[in-house]
Every structure is written in structure tokens, then in C-alpha cells.
C-alpha positions in Angstrom: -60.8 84.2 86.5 -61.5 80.0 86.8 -58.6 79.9 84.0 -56.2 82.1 85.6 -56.8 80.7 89.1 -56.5 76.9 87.9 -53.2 78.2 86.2 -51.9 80.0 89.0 -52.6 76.8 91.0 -50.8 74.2 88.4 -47.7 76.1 88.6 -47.5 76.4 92.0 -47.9 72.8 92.5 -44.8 72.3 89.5 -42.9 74.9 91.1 -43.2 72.8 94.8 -42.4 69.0 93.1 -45.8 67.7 93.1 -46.4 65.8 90.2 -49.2 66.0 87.2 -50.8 63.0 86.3 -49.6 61.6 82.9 -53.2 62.5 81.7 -54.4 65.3 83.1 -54.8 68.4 81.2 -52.3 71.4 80.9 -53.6 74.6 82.0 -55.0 76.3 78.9 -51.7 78.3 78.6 -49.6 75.2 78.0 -51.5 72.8 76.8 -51.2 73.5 73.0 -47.4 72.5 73.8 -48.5 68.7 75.0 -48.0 66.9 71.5 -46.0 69.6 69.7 -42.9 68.2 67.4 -40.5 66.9 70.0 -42.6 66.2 72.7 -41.1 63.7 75.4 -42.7 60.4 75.7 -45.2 59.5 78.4 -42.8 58.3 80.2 -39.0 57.5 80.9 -37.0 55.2 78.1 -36.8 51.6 79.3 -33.3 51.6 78.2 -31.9 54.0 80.7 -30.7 53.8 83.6 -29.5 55.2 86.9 -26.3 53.4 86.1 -25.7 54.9 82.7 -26.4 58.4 84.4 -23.6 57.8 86.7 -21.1 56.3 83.9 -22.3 59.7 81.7 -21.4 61.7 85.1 -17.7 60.2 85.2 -17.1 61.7 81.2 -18.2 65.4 82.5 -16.3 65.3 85.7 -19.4 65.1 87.8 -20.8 63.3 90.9 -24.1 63.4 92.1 -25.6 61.1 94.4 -27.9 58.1 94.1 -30.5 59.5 95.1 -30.0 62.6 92.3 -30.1 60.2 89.9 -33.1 58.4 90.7 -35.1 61.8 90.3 -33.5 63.1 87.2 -33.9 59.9 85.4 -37.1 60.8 83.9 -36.3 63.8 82.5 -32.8 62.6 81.3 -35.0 60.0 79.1 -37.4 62.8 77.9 -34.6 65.0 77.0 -33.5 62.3 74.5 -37.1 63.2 72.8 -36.5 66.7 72.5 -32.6 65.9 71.2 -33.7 63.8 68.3 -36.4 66.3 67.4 -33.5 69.0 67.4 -31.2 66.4 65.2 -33.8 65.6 63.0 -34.3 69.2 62.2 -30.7 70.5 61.7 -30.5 73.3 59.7 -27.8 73.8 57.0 -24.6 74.7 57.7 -25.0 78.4 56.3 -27.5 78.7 59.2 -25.7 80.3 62.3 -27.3 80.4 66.3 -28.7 83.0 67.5 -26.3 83.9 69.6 -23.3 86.6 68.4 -20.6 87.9 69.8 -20.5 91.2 71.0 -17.3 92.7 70.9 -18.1 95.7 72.8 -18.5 93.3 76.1 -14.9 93.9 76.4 -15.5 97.7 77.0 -14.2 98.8 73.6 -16.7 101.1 71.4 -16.7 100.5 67.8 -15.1 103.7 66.0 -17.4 105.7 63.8 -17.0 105.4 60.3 -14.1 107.7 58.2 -11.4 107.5 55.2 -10.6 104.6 53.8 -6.8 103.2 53.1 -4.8 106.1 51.0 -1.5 104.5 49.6 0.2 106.3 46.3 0.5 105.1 43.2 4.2 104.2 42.7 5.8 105.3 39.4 6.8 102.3 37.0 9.4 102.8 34.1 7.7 99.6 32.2 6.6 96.4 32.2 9.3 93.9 34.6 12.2 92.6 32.3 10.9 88.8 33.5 7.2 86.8 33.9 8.7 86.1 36.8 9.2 89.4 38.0 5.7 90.6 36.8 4.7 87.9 39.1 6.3 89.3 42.0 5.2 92.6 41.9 3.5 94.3 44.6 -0.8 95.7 44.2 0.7 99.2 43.6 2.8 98.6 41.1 1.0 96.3 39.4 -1.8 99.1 39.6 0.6 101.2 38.2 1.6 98.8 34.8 -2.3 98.6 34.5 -2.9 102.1 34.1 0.3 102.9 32.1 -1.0 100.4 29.5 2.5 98.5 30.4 0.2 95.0 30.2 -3.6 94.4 30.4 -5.6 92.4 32.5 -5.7 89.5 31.0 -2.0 89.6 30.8 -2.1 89.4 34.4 -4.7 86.7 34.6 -2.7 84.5 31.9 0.2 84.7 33.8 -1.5 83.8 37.0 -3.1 80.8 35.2 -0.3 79.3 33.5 2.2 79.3 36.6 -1.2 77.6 38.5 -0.6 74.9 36.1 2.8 74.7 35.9 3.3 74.8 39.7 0.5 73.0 41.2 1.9 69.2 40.6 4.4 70.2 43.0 2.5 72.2 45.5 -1.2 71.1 45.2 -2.4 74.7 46.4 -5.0 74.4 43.5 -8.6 73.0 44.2 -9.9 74.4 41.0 -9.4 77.0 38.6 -12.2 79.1 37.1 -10.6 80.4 33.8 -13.6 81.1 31.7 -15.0 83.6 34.6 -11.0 85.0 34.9 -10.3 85.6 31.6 -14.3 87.0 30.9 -13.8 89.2 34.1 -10.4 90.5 32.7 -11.1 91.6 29.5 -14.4 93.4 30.7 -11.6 95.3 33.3 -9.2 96.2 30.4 -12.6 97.3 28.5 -13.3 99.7 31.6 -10.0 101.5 32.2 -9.9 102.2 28.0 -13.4 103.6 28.9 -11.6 105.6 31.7 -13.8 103.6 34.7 -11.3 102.4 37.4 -12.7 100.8 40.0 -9.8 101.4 42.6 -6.2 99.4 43.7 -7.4 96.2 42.9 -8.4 96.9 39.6 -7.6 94.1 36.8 -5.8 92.4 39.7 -5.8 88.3 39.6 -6.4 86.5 43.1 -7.5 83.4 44.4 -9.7 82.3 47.2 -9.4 79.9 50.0 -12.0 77.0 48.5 -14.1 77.0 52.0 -16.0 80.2 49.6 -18.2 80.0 47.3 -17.9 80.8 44.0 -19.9 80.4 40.7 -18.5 78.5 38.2 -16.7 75.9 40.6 -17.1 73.4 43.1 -17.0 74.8 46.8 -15.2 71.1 48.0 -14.3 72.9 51.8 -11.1 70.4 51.4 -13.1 67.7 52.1 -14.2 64.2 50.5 -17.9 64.2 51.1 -18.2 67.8 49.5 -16.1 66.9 47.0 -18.7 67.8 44.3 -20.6 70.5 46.0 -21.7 73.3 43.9 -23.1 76.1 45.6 -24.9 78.6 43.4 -23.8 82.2 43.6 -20.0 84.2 45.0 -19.5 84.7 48.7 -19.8 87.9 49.9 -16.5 88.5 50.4 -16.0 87.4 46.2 -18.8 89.9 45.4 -16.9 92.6 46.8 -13.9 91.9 45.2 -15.7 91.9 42.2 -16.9 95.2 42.7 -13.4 96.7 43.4 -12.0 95.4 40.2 -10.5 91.7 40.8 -10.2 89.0 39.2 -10.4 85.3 40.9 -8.4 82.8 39.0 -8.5 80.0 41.5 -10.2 77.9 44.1 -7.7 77.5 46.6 -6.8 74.7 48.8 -8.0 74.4 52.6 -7.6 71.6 55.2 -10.4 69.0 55.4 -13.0 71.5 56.6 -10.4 73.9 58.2 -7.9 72.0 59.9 -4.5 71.5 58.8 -2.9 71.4 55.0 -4.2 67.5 54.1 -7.3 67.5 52.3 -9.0 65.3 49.4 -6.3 65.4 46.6 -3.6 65.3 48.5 -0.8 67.5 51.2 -0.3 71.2 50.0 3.1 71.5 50.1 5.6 74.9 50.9 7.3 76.2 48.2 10.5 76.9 50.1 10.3 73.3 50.9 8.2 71.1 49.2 9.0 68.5 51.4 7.3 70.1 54.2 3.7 70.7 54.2 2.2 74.1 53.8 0.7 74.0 57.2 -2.9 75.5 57.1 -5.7 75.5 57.2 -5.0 78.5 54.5 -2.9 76.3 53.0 -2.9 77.1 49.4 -3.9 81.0 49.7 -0.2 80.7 51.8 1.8 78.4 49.1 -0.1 80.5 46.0 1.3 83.7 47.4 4.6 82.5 48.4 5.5 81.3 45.2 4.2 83.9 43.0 0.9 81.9 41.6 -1.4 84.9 42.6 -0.7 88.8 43.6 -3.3 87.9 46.7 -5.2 85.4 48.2 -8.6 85.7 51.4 -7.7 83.0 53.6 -9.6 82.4 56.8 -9.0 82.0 60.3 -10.6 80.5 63.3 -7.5 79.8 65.2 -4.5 80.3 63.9 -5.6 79.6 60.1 -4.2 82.6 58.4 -1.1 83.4 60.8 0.0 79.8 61.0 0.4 79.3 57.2 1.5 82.8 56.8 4.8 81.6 59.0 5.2 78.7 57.3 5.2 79.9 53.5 6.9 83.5 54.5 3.7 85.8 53.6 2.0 88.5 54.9 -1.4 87.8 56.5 -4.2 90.2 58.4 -6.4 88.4 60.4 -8.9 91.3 60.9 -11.3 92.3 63.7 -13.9 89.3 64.4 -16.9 90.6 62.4 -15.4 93.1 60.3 -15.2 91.1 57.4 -18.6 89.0 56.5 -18.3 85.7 56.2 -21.6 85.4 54.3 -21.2 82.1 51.8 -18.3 81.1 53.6 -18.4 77.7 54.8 -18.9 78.0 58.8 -17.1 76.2 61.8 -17.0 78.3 64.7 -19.9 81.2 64.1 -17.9 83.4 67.1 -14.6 82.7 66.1 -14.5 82.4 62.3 -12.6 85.6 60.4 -12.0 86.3 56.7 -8.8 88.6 55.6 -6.2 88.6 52.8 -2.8 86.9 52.6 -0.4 88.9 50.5 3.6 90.1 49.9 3.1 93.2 52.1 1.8 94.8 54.6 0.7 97.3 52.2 -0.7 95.1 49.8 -2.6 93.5 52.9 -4.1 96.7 53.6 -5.4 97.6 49.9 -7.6 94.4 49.9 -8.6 94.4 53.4 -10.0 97.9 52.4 -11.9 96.5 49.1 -13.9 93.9 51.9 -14.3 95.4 55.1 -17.0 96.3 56.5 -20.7 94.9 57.5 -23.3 93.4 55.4 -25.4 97.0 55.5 -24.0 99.9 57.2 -21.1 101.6 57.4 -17.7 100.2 58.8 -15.1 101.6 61.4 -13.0 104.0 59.9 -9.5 102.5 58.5 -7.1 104.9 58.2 -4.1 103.3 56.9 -1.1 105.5 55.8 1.9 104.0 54.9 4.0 107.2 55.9 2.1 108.3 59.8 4.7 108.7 61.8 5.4 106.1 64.1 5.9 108.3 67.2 2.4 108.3 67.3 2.6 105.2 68.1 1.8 103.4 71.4 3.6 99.9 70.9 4.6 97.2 73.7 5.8 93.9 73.6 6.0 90.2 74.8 8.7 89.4 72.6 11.4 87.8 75.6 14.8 88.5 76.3 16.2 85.3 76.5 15.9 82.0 74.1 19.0 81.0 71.8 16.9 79.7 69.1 16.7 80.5 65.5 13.2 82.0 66.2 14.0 83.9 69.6 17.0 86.2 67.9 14.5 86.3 64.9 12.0 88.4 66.6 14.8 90.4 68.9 15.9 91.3 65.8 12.5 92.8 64.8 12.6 94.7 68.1 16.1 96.1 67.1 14.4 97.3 64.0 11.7 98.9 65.6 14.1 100.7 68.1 16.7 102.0 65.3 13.3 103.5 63.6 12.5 105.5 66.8 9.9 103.3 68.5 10.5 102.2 71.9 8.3 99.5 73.2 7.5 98.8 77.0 7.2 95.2 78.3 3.8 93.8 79.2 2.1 90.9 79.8 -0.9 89.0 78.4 -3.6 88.2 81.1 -2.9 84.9 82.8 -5.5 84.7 85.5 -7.8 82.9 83.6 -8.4 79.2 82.1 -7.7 80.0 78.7 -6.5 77.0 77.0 -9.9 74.8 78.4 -11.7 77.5 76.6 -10.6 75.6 73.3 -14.4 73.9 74.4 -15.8 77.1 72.2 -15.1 76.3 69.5 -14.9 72.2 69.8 -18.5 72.5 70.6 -19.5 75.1 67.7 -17.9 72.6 65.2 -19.3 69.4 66.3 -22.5 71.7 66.0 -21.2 72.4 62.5 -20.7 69.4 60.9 -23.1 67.4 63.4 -25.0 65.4 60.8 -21.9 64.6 59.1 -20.7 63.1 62.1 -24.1 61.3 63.3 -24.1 59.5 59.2 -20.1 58.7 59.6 -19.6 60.9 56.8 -16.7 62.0 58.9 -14.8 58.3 57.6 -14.3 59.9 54.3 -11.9 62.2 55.7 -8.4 61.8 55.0 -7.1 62.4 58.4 -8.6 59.5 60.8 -6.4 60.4 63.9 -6.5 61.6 67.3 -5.9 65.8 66.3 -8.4 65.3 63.3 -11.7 66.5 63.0 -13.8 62.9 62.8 -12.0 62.7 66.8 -13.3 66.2 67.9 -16.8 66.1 66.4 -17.2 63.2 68.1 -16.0 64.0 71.7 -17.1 67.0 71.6 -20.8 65.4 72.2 -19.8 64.8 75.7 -19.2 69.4 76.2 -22.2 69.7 78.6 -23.7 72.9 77.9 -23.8 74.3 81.1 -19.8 74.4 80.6 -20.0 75.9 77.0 -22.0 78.7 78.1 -20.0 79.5 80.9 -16.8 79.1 79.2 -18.2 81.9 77.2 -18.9 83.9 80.1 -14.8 83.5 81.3 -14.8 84.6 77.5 -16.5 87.9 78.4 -13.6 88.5 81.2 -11.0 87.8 78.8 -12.4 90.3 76.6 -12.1 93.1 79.5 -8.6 92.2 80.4 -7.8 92.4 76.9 -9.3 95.7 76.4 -7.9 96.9 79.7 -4.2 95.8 78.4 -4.5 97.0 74.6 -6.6 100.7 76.1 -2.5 101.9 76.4 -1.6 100.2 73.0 -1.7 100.9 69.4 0.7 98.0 68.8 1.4 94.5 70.9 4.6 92.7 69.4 4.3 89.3 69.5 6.0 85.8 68.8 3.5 84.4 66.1 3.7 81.0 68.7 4.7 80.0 71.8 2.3 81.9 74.0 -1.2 82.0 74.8 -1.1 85.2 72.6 -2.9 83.5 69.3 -5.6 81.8 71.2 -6.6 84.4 73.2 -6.9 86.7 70.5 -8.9 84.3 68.6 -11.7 84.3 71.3 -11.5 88.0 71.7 -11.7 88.7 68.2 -8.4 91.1 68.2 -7.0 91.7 64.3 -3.2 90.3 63.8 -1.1 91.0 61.3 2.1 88.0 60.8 4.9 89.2 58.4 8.0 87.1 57.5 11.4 88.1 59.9 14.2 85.0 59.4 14.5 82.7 56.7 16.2 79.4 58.5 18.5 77.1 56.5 17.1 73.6 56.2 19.6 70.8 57.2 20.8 68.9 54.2 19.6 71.6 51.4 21.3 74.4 50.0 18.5 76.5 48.5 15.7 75.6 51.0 14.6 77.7 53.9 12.2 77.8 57.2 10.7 81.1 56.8 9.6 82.8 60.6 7.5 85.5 61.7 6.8 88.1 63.8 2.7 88.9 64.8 1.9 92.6 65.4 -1.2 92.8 67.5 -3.5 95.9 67.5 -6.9 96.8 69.8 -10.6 95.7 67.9 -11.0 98.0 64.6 -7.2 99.1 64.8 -5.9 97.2 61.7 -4.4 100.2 60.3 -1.9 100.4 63.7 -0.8 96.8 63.0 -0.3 97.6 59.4 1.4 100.5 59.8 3.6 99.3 62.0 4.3 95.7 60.6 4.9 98.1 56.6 7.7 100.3 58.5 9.9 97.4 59.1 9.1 95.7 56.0 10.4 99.0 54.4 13.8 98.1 56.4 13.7 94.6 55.9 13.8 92.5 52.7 12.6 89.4 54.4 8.9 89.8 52.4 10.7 90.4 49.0 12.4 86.9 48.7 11.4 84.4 46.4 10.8 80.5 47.1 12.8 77.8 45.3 9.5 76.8 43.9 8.7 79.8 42.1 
């Protein structure tokens, strides 16, 4: 009882402000904490002051009075104890918090599991009179040539191979190839399906891989300068499954400087219907690779607006799927709550055929995905945001795709994102979880090896993104939680929200609230000065958490009465 009483008493006394001598002994309790690894000092840093307090107040927007900063000195200075321990003890980036994201704080329930994609095998009179057509052929009917015998594996993955070499020096979508794995992979493929084993769609099907994955047999460079030689050992989980379905990965393909833009280490990838015109990113050669006929399909990643944004630029078809439905195990990590993995492809279809070879959680079973290219779409529930007015290119783009959707029987309602909350300074989320990221690189300037040294660069962010007090990051993830709600309020009387791909708060808000997009191509813009060039433009169809298949289905009906997805780059 003399223990408990003596502790009972210590607290109280903390708990009213009186203070401990510097040497008196902890309660029993506590006291095995008094010289553990980052400790604070015996007393405040000689080095601080009130005025630096009150300068540190003006960067956070705060004001607290003289008198405030007087008392909080101390333990401001101990803090700095407990930060460098925390520093010096910073865990690889592979390492995420322990804090997730729970979707279902939005009021959705995750779907029980169920079928898979079912999408027919199309009949093929032979092999494509061209390379170049063989190049463009869709999943299906490249399935199709497989199993007919029309050309083998490592066909496919020769032709994928040589038109990486032959195109990259123009569009620099290549960070490395991995032809010894590609060609070993396809001839153990063509071996199988002699053998009668098929393992599914993707089957003896060549792809490439955003090069923030890793991948045996290659440098996993993440874009960036001071990884530029980083080899990680073993596939990504996402690779692995691919693997297991049948694929083939030809290529490394390039990224951003860790995930931000289309400039990295070797150079600007470029668009293939305008190589003067970067491919934008940070999926920026999974986006040009596809475009121009390099590889069948490519897993890009998103953390806010990776996959959609180069999907618009270079005119392909990209899923960013529900946050968490696609593991981003081996992947390198920026935001732990907002990164997402998905495939950028030609179709819709094709989208959903290799979104079905990776969904799913690490163990367990997944939601159900029940894509079917022919459900019909009065089943539907679809609304848009797509406005009425606007004379721009872009504008009559997407009316257009509304047209479309009304001449196939759909008729969408008008409705509105939520706009009662501070969305854009929410941005802090995921400023904060990539300083976090990439902190040591910052704190050693490894950031100056970057290529991009400006104010909208990484090196800037990391930095100021030490002065996010986390008081605000936690709350701005508790606005996050109402966003969620209204979100799953507005999308409980959806299937299908038609979007521009930019221009509202759409593409930021379903980044935090982990929604799955799908962009397609719908214009192809002339480019001043250039007869064969073009801006491509898309069109984002929006679906509630674990509803990829709407989106999908939706976004594969009007590519069936469009031909905007089966044109070809100049650079092709």
C-alpha cells in the first residue's frame, strides 16, 4: 500500500502543477522510464528561447501570450530530446505508421466476397497483318492469338522489347528493361498452354511496371538520383501476382522523382502525341508506354492524381481503384493513407482484366467484382457534375460524353460534390506523410540531387512541411472522416458520378476518401502549328468504395460507341 499511496500522491501533485525535483525519484511505476533512449535533458536547452517560441508561433498561425511561453519553454527544449531520438531511429521507408485508414468511417460496408470479372474470349481470324497492329491489340484478343497458336509468348514479349528500344530515345518512358526474366518467363508461358495449363486473361501477356516497384532483376531507382542504383531484392506484391496470372514484365517504367511530375534522373518522359510536351505524371511512362503501343498494360500508381493525370495527357485508360484494394506491399511509399496501385491500359475492358489479376488484400478474400461488359445500363444509377456551360475544347468534350450516355439510354441527374468543408488545406495529409517519407533524405540534403529544385518540387515540400504541427495533421484527418460521410451520403444514390477529370475539387477529394476512378480518353485536340499532333482529353467516371465494376462498365459502353481509345500516337 506505501507504493501505491506514494504513487497516488506523485500524480496528484503532477496533475495540480507542482513540480518534482530534478532528482527525486519516480514512483516505482515510472521510474524505469527516467534514462530510457530519448529521455529529455535535466533541464531546458540554453539555446532556446521565449523569443524563438514566439517566431515558431508566427509560422503555425499561433499566438500565445508571454507568459505561455515562459511555462512551455522547458518542455519545448525537452521535446527536442525526444525528436532526435525519434530521427535517429527512422525506420525504412517500407515501414508504414500505425495508423490506417478505415474506409468504413464513411458509413460504407465492405461488400462480401463473389465472381470475379467474366469477359469473352473474342474470335480472331489470325495473327494482325502488321507488328504494329499486333501491338495495338486489346487483352482479349491478344488472349485469343495466344490460344489459337496465331503467335507465342515470346513473340509478344520480342515485340514489346524491340519497340522499347526503338521508341524510348524519343519518349524516355523506359527506366530499365529486364529482358532475360521477360523472355525466361515467356517461353515457360508458351511451355504451359502446349501443356494445356492457362493461367487466365493475362496469360503470356507482356507489361511494364511503374519503376516506384520492385522487381528482381533491376534497379528499383523511384525516378530519383539518390536511388539511382537501388536494388531491392525480391517482386512487389502487386509483380508477384501478375506473375501468378500469367504475365510477363518487360520493363521498369519511368516515374517522377519520387512521385511527382514526369522529370526524373535521365531525363523528361515525353507524350507520344506530342513529344514536345511532357508526359505529365507521376505515371509517366506506364502512360507514354501504353499510348504508344510499347506494352499491352502498364500498374501505375496514384496518390493524387498520378494515374488519372497522365492517363489525360497520353489518351489511355486508367483505374485508380478503391484505397486499399490493391496492396502496395514493395511499393515504394509516400502517402501510407493515400497511396493506390491500378493498371493503365487501351480499354476499359482491358483495365478490368488486370485489376482482377491484383485485387484484393494481402490474406483474405476481396469484395466481390462483378464486371460484365454487357449488364445493362438501366441498372444503372449515374449522376453528374459535368456543367452546362464553358466553350472550351474540354467543356464540349465531356458534354459530348453526356450525349453519348443519353443516346445509350442512361439519363444522369445533376449533383453536387460536398463543399462545406476545407478540402483543398487538407493537401497537409499528405505533405506531412511525405516529409515523413523521405525525412532522412531531407535532414542529409539528399533532396539536392533531385532534378527539380523549385518551389512545386519535392526538396520545397519536405522541407516546409516540418513546420505542419501535428495537432493540425490529426485534425485535418478528422475533417477527413466528415468528408468520407458526405461522400458516402452523396455516392449511397449512385452507381456512377460523371466527372471532368480537372477542374473541380472532384480528384482531390476522392483521393482522401479513397473512391476508385476510372479516366478514359473523349477529344483529341489539334496542336497549333502541327498537323499530326494532338491534346488528348478525358472524361473520369466515379463509382462508391468497392464499385469498380460500375465505373468500368459504364466508362466500356461508351468506349464501345466511341473510337477515341482506339487511336494511335504519332510516336507509335
Amino acid at each position: 500500500m506505501t507504493d501505491r499511496r506514494r504513487f497516488l500522491a506523485s500524480a496528484s501533485a503532477l496533475a495540480m502543477g507542482a513540480a518534482l525535483p530534478a532528482s527525486a525519484a519516480l514512483p516505482p511505476p515510472l521510474d524505469v522510464h527516467r534514462l530510457g533512449p530519448g529521455a529529455p535533458p535535466d533541464g531546458p536547452r540554453a539555446d532556446l528561447t521565449v523569443d524563438q517560441l514566439e517566431a515558431a508561433e508566427a509560422v503555425q498561425g499561433l499566438s500565445f501570450s508571454a507568459e505561455d511561453r515562459a511555462l512551455m519553454l522547458d518542455d519545448v527544449a525537452e521535446r527536442l530530446e525526444s525528436l532526435a531520438a525519434i530521427r535517429a531511429a527512422e525506420p525504412p521507408n517500407s515501414v508504414p505508421p500505425a495508423l490506417t485508414l478505415d474506409l468504413t468511417l464513411g458509413g460504407d460496408e465492405r461488400p462480401g466476397p463473389g465472381p470475379g470479372a467474366e469477359v469473352p474470349v473474342p474470335r480472331v481470324s489470325g495473327r494482325p497483318a502488321s507488328d504494329r497492329d499486333l501491338a495495338f491489340a486489346s487483352i482479349p484478343e491478344l488472349g485469343a492469338l495466344l490460344r489459337s497458336g496465331a503467335v507465342t509468348s515470346v513473340e509478344l514479349t520480342e515485340l514489346s522489347l524491340r519497340r522499347l528500344r526503338e521508341f524510348d530515345p524519343t519518349l524516355q518512358a523506359v527506366a530499365s528493361t529486364v529482358e532475360d526474366r521477360a523472355l525466361e518467363t515467356a517461353r515457360a508461358r508458351d511451355r504451359e498452354l502446349a501443356a494445356g495449363v492457362d493461367r487466365g486473361p493475362l496469360h503470356g501477356i507482356p507489361y511494364g511496371a511503374k519503376d516506384l516497384l520492385a522487381a528482381r532483376g533491376a534497379p528499383t531507382t523511384w525516378g530519383a538520383e539518390p536511388y539511382r542504383d537501388q536494388e531491392i531484392d525480391g517482386d512487389a506484391l502487386v509483380v508477384r501476382r501478375l506473375e501468378q496470372a500469367g504475365a510477363v514484365l518487360v520493363a521498369k517504367l519511368t516515374l517522377g522523382a519520387l512521385a511527382w511530375g514526369d522529370v526524373w534522373f535521365g531525363g523528361t518522359t515525353k507524350n507520344p502525341w506530342n513529344p514536345d510536351q511532357g508526359a505529365s505524371g507521376s505515371s509517366a511512362g506506364p502512360g507514354a508506354a501504353v499510348a504508344a503501343g510499347l506494352v499491352p498494360f502498364a500498374i501505375g500508381s496514384e496518390t493524387l492524381g498520378s494515374i488519372v493525370s497522365p492517363s489525360t495527357r497520353n489518351g489511355v485508360t486508367g483505374l485508380r481503384p478503391t484505397f486499399g484494394r490493391v496492396p502496395t506491399d514493395g511499393a515504394m511509399a509516400l502517402s501510407w493513407s493515400m497511396d493506390k496501385l491500378g493498371p493503365m491500359t487501351r480499354s476499359a475492358v482491358d483495365a478490368a482484366l488486370v485489376f482482377d489479376a491484383i485485387r484484393g488484400p494481402v490474406s483474405g478474400e476481396d469484395a466481390a467484382f462483378p464486371f460484365r461488359p454487357d449488364t445493362p445500363l438501366s441498372s444503372l444509377r449515374v449522376g453528374t457534375i459535368v456543367p452546362d456551360d464553358g466553350d472550351d475544347e474540354g467543356a464540349e468534350a465531356d458534354r459530348a460524353t453526356i450525349a453519348v450516355l443519353r443516346r445509350l439510354g442512361v439519363s444522369p441527374v445533376r449533383v453536387e460534390l460536398p463543399d462545406d468543408l476545407p478540402v483543398d488545406a487538407l493537401r497537409l495529409i499528405l505533405e506531412a506523410e511525405a516529409a515523413a517519407a523521405f525525412d532522412g533524405l531531407t535532414r542529409s540534403r539528399g533532396t539536392d540531387r533531385l532534378v527539380r529544385q523549385e518551389r512545386y518540387a519535392w526538396p520545397n515540400v519536405f522541407r516546409h512541411a516540418r513546420h505542419i504541427p501535428a495537432v493540425e495533421y490529426i485534425n485535418a484527418n478528422r475533417i477527413r472522416t466528415q468528408l468520407m460521410r458526405a461522400m458516402a451520403d452523396l455516392m449511397s444514390r449512385l452507381d456512377v458520378l460523371v466527372t471532368p477529370s480537372f477542374g473541380n475539387a472532384g480528384l482531390l477529394i476522392t483521393n482522401l476518401t479513397g473512391h476508385p476512378a476510372v479516366a478514359i480518353p473523349n477529344g483529341l485536340f489539334p496542336v497549333e502549328g502541327s498537323d499530326d499532333r494532338r491534346q488528348p482529353h478525358s472524361v473520369t467516371f466515379l463509382s462508391p468504395l468497392w464499385g469498380e465494376h460500375h465505373a468500368l462498365r459504364l466508362a466500356h459502353a461508351v468506349q464501345e460507341a466511341t473510337d477515341w481509345h482506339r487511336q494511335r500516337p504519332p510516336v507509335s
